[in-house]
Each structure stands twice: as structure tokens, then as C-alpha cells.
N, C-alpha and C positions, 0 to 999 in steps of 0.2 A: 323819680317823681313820687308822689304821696299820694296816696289814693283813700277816697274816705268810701264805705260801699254800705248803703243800706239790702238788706234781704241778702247779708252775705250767706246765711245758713242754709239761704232754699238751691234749688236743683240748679239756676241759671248761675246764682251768686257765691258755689263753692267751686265751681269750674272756672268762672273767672277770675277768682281770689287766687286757684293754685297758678293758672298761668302768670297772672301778673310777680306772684311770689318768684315763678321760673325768669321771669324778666329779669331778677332786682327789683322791682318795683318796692317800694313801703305800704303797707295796708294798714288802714284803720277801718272798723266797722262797728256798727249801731245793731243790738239784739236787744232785744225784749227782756231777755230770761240772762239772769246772771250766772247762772250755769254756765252759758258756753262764751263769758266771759275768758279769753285766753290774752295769755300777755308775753310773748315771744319775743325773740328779734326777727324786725321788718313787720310785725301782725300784733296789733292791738283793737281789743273790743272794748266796747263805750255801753252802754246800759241806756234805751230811752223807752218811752211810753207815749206814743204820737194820741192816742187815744186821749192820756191826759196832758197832753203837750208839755211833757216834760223831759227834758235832752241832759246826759252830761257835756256841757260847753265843750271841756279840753278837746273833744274829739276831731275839732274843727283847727285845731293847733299846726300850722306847718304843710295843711292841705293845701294842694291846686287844684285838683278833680273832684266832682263828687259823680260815682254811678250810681243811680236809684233805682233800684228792683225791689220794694216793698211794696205789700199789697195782696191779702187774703187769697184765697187757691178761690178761680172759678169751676173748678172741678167737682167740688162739693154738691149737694144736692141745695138745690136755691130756696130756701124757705125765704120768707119778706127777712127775716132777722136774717141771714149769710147777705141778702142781695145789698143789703143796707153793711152788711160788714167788706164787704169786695169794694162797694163805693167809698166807704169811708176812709178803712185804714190806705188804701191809696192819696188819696185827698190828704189827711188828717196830717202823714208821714212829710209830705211833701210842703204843705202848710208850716207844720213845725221847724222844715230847717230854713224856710224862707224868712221866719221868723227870726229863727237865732240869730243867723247870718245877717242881719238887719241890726242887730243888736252889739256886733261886736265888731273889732277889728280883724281882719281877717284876707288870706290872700287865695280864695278860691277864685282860678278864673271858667270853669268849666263845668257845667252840668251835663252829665248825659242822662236822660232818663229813659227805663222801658216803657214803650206803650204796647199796643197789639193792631193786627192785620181785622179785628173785629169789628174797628172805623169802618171798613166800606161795605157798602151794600152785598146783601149774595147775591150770584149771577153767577149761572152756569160758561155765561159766554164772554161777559167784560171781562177783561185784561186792566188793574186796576195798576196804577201809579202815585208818587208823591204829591200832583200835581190835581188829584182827583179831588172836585170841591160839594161832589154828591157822595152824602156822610150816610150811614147808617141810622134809622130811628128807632132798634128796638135796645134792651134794655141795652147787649154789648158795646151798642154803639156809643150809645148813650154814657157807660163808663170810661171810655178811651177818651170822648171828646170831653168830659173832664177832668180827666188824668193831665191830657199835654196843654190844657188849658192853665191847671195849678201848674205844672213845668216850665210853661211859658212866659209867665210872673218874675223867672228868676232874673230876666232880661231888664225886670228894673233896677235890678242891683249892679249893672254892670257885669253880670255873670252872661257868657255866652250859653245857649242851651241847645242842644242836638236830643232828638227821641226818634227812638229803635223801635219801628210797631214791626213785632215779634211775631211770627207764625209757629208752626206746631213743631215743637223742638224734639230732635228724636237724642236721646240718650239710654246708654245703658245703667243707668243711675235711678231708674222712677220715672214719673211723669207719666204723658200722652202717648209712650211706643208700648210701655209694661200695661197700659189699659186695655191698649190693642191686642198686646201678644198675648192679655192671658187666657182669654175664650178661645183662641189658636191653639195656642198650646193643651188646652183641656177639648179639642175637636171638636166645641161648639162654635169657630171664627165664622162672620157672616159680615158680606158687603151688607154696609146701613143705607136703608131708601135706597133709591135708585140705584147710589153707587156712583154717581155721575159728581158727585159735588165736587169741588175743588180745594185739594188741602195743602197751602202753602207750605213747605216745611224747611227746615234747615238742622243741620247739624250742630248739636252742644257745643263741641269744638270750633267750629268759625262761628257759631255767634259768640261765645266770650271772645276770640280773635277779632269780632268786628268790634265790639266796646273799647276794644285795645287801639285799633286802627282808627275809630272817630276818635277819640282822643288822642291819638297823636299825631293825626295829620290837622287837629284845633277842627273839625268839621262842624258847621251848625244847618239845625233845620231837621228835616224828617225825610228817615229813611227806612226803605222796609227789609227787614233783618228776617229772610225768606233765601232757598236756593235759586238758583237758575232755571230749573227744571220741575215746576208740579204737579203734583199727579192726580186724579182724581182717586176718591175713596176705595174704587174697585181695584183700582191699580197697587195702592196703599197695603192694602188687605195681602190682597194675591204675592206681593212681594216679602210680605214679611211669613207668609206663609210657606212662602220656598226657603226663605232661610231659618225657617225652623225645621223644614222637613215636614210639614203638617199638613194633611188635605185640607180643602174648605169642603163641608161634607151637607152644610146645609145653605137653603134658598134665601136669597137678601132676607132681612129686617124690614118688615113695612112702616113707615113713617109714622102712622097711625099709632104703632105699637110704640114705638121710640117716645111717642108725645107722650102716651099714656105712663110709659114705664116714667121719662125723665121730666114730663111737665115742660115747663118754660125751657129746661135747661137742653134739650133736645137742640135747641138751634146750635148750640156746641159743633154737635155729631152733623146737623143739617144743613147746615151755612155753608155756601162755597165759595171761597175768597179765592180768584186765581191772582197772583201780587207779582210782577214785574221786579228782578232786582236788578235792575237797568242802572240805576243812582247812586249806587253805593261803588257797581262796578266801575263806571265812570270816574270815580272819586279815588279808585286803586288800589280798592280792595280785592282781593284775590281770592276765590274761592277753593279750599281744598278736597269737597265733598260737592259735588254737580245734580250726580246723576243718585237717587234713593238707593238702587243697589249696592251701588258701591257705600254709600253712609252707612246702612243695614248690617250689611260684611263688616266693615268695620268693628259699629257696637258689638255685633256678636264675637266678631273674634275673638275681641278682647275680653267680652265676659266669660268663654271658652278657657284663658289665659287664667284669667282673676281665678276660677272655679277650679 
């Protein structure tokens, strides 16, 4: 099959490019920067600008699937210009190939897009589901509900649409584990706030595996792309702590301080999503990574290996 992938170059969408490569699969993908234009056999890259809604067409040639992972880093520090960049190039990306796709002949039947677990409300004690219709109102929630909302649109095209709202993916490639690990590893680690909050997470590995699995079993609708088993922040800490070998040598982070230090963007660190993956499992997907220790073992092993 032909896979067309936006945000192939970021941390989600080069581990799912190499699996689907490990398939057989064919890849086509959409990059900003002509630099990481490559043209391989099975991997070809397209050049667009969602900003100024402008696509190269061909890339849409001979596709069935599209997965959409575009969409600015919420990690960054939020000034009004990033929160308006996080909102946009999501929208703009997704706006743009609705468009094309409108415009030409074309045999996509499949959209998958990422969303994130930052739809539902925090809550130390909900257990939240697909089925939950009490949404989040601050700014995160705010961009998820119109993220799957432009994703949703594509269903006027006859295109089926399935969205993965993503929790805190651990890899050893970057992201949300190396932000953790490196106040750990420099013996300043500290549970944030309470430490109580609840941080869905899932391994790199079965989430490019699940993008693999709703597309092949045609699944549509909303599912949340989260382990079996989440752990609260103090649990988070402490585990990734022993697989560094690291003490925790100083007293939680006060809330207080986190607001100050990160502003709005605190609710990051503060927010506690616990996310049921009940619906995915039902649907036959198989989890290879359950329990965080064992996912923790894992990355490290292997950057052990790499190194």
C-alpha cells in the first residue's frame, strides 16, 4: 500500500516511516524544507507550505492512506505568537490537503490523523474514554477540539477518518522522556506538584504499530493511543530514576514555581489525563510495552546498544 505521511521528519513520524519501510509499505511525505527532500525506492518527499497553502500535487499520486502528524512542538515556551503557531500549522496543514484532495482526482480512502489525550479535562480520579463528551476548556483543549474537527471535514470527501489522541510518548530519540531524564540525570530530578497527576503514556514503538493497525484493520473514529497501565508523575519520575541509576535527592516542585517558571505552559507538567485504552484493545490491537518499566528497559537498552 502507499502511504502519504505529513510531519514525517518529527519524533512520531520517523518511526513510523521506518516501520512501515520494514513492511514493504511505499512512502510518500510532505516537508517544509527542501533539504530533506529524498527520493529513494519506496520513500519519496513532496515540498509544501500549509502556512501559504501551497502543495506539490503529485504527492497525492497512487495514495490510499494519509497519516497526519503535522503541527508545531507544544513544548516550546507559549508566547501568543507559538500558541497561535501550535493552532495554526495544525489547522492550516490539514485545511490545505482537504483542499487539494477536493481539487483532483484521486484514490485516497483513508485518513488517520494525530490528535492528543489534552481533550479531556484534568482529574486526578476520572478514568477518561472515547466516549467522553466533557471536553477540556483551556487553551490544550481548545487545540485538539479543532484539530479532529479539521480532520473530521475529510468525511465529506468520502474519505474515512480515524484520530489517535496521543499521550506522553516515551522514546529514546528526544521528546517528553529526554526532558525528564535530564534534571535526573544531572541529580536535580523532582516529582512536579503533588506528583499525583496522571500521565498517560505509551511507547514510540506501538504507537507507530497502532497507526499501522487502524489502517489496516480500515478502523474509524477516535481512539486513545495511551498504554494499559498509567502512572502518576511521582511514579514516572521514580522509574525512570532507577533506570538511570540516579537518586531523586531533592523535595517535589511546588506548583506555584512551575506556573511561574513556565506560565500558561505549566498545565503541560500539571494536567492529569488518566486515558483508558480499552478501544483500541477491543479493536485487536496488541500491546508490546504495558507496564513503564519494562518500556524504560527497553529505550534504554537500546541507547546502551546505540552508544
Amino acid at each position: 500500500m502507499k502511504v502519504l505521511i505529513t510531519g514525517a521528519t518529527g519524533l512520531v513520524g520517523k518511526a513510523l516511516t521506518a516501520q512501515l519501510l520494514e513492511r514493504g509499505d511505499e512512502v510518500n511525505y510532505l516537508t517544509t524544507s527542501e533539504s530533506k527532500v529524498e527520493n529513494q525506492k519506496n520513500i519519496n518527499g513532496f515540498v509544501w507550505d500549509p502556512k501559504r497553502q501551497e502543495i506539490d500535487k503529485t504527492c497525492f499520486e497512487g495514495v490510499d492512506y494519509i497519516i497526519n502528524l503535522a503541527g508545531a512542538s507544544v513544548a516550546e515556551r507559549w508566547t501568543s505568537e507559538h500558541k497561535k503557531a501550535i493552532l495554526d500549522s495544525r489547522i492550516d496543514s490539514l485545511n490545505l490537503l482537504y483542499q487539494s484532495l477536493s481539487e483532483i482526482d484521486h484514490k485516497v480512502k483513508h485518513l488517520i490523523s494525530a490528535s492528543a489525550i489534552g481533550v479531556y479535562p484534568s482529574s486526578l480520579t476520572k478514568l477518561y474514554d472515547e466516549a467522553e463528551t466533557e471536553l477540556s476548556n483551556d487553551f490544550l483543549g481548545h487545540v485538539v477540539q479543532e484539530w479532529e474537527k479539521a480532520s473530521s471535514q475529510f468525511e465529506n470527501l468520502n474519505i474515512n477518518v480515524a484520530q489517535l489522541r496521543i499521550g506522553v510518548v516515551l522514546s529514546g530519540d528526544g521528546g517528553a522522556l529526554e526532558q525528564m531524564a535530564k534534571p535526573i540525570k544531572n541529580y536535580v530530578g523532582a516529582t512536579l506538584g503533588s506528583g499525583q497527576q496522571w500521565q498517560s503514556w505509551i511507547h514510540i514503538k506501538d504507537l507507530a504499530s497502532m497507526f499501522c493497525h487502524v489502517m489496516d484493520e480500515e478502523l474509524t473514529g477516535v481512539y486513545n493511543a495511551v498504554a494499559p497501565n498509567p502512572v502518576n508523575n511521582k511514579k514516572l519520575t521514580q522509574a525512570i530514576a532507577k533506570i538511570l541509576d540516579k537518586p531523586i535527592l531533592l523535595p517535589p516542585v511546588p506548583k506555584f514555581a512551575l506556573k511561574l517558571l513556565l506560565g500558561e505552559m505549566a498545565q503541560i507538567v500539571l494536567g492529569s489525563q488518566l486515558v483508558s485504552a480499552d478501544k483500541i484493545q477491543d479493536h485487536g490491537f496488541v500491546f508490546e510495552f504495558v507496564h513503564v518499566e519494562q518500556a524504560l528497559e527497553d529505550i534504554y537498552n537500546k541507547k546502551a546498544v546505540k552508544n
